[in-house]
DORO-703728 format. One record per residue (C-alpha): residue in three letters; x negated, y, z; chain. Coordinates in nm, 3 decimals. Each point is the difference from the previous one (the first is absolute). Layout:
{r 'ALA', {X, Y, Z}, 'A'};
...
***
This chain:
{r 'UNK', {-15.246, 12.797, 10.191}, 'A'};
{r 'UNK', {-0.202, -0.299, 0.176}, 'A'};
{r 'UNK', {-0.193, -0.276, -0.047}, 'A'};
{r 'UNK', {-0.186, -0.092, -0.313}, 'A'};
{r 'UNK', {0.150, -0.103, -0.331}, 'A'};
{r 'UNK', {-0.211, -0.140, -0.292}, 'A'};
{r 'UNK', {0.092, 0.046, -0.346}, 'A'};
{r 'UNK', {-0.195, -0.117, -0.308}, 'A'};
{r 'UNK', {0.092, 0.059, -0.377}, 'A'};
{r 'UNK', {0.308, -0.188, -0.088}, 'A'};
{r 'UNK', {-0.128, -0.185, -0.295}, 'A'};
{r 'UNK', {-0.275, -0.122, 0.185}, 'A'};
{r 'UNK', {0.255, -0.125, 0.270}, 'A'};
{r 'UNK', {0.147, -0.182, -0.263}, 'A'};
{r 'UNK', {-0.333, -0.196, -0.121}, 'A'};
{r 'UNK', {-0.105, -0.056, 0.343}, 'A'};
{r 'UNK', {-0.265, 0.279, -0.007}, 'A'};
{r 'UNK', {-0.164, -0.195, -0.282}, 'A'};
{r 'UNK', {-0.199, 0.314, -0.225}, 'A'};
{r 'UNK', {-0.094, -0.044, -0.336}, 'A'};
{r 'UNK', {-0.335, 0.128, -0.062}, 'A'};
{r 'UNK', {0.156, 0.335, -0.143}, 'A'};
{r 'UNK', {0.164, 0.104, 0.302}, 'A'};
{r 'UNK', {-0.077, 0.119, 0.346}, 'A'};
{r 'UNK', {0.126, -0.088, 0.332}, 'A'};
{r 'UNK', {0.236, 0.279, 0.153}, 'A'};
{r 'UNK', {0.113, -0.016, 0.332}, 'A'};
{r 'UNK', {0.192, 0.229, 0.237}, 'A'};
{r 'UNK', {0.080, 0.027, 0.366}, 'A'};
{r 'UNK', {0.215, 0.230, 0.145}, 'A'};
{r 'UNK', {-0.085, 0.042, 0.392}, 'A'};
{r 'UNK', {0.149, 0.253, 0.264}, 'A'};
{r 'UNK', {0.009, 0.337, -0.050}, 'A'};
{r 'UNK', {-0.264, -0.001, -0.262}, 'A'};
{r 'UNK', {0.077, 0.271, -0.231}, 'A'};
{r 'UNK', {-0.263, -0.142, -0.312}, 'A'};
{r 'UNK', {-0.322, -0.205, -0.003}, 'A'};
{r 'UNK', {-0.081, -0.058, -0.331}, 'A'};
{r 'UNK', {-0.373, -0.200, -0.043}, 'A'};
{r 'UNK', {-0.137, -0.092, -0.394}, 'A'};
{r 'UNK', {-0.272, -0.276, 0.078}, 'A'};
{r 'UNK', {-0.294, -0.121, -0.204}, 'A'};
{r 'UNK', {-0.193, -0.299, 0.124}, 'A'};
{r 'UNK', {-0.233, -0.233, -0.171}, 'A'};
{r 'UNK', {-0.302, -0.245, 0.162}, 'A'};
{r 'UNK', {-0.155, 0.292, 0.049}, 'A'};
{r 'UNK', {0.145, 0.310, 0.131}, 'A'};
{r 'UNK', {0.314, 0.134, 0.058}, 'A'};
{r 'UNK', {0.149, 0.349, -0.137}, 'A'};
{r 'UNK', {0.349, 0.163, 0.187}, 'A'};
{r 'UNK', {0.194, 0.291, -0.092}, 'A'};
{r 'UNK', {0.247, 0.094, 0.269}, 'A'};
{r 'UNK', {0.306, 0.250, 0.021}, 'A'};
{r 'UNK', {0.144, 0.078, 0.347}, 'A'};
{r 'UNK', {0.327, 0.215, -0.014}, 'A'};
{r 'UNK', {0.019, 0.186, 0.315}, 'A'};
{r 'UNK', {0.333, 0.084, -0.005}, 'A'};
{r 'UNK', {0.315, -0.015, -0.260}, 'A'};
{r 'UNK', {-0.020, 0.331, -0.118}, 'A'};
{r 'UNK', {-0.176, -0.120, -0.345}, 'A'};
{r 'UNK', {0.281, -0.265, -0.006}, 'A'};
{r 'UNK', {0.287, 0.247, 0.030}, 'A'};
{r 'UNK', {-0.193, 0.276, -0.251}, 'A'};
{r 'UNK', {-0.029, -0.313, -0.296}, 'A'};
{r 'UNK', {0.333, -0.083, 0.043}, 'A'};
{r 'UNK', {0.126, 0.337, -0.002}, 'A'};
{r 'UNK', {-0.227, 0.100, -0.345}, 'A'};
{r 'UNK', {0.084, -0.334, -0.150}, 'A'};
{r 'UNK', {0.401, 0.102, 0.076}, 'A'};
{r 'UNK', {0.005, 0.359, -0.175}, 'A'};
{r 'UNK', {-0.203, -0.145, -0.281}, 'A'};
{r 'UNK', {0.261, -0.260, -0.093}, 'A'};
{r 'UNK', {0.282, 0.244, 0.056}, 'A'};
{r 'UNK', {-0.113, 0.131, -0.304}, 'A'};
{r 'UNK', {-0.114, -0.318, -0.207}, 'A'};
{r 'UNK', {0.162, -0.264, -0.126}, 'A'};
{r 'UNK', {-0.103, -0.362, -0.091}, 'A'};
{r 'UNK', {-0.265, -0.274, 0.139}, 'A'};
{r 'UNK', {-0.221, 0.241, 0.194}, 'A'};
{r 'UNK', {-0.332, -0.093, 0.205}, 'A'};
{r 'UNK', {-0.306, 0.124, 0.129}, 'A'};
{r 'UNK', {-0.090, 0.116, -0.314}, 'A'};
{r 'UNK', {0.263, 0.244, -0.041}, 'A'};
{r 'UNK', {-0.039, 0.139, 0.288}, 'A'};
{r 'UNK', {-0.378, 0.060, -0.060}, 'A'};
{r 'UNK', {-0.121, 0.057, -0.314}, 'A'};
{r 'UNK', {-0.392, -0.022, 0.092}, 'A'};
{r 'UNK', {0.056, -0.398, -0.002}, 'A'};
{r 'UNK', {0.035, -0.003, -0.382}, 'A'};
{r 'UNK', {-0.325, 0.128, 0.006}, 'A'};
***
């Protein structure tokens, strides 16, 4: 993997990155050999509030995929995150 690719949310591709005042703008850019940066930003006239999540490494990649895979071996249907854990229904 090189160079720098920019991806933003296909429907707002489609609209020319025009939001509607319910939405938020989502954008992602894959770069290198950058396993996960993942950055939730507040910002208003006055300050600015971040929330950042730096994978180190694959390893909580591979273990997600692997627990999401043995729980639909055994479930059938539409299944999300939900399913997979029950403390979001909370």
């Amino acid at each position: 993997m090189g160079g720098r690719d920019i991806y933003g949310t296909g429907r707002n591709n489609q609209r020319n990155n025009r939001l509607r005042s319910d939405e938020l703008p989502i954008s992602s850019i894959r770069e290198g050999e950058v396993f996960g940066i993942h950055t939730v930003r507040y910002e208003s006239d006055i300050d600015s509030i971040s929330i950042t999540h730096d994978a180190k490494n694959r390893g909580g990649f591979v273990l997600g995929a692997i627990l999401a895979a043995e729980y639909t071996a055994h479930h059938e249907g539409f299944l999300g995150m939900k399913n997979l854990f029950p403390f979001l229904n909370e």
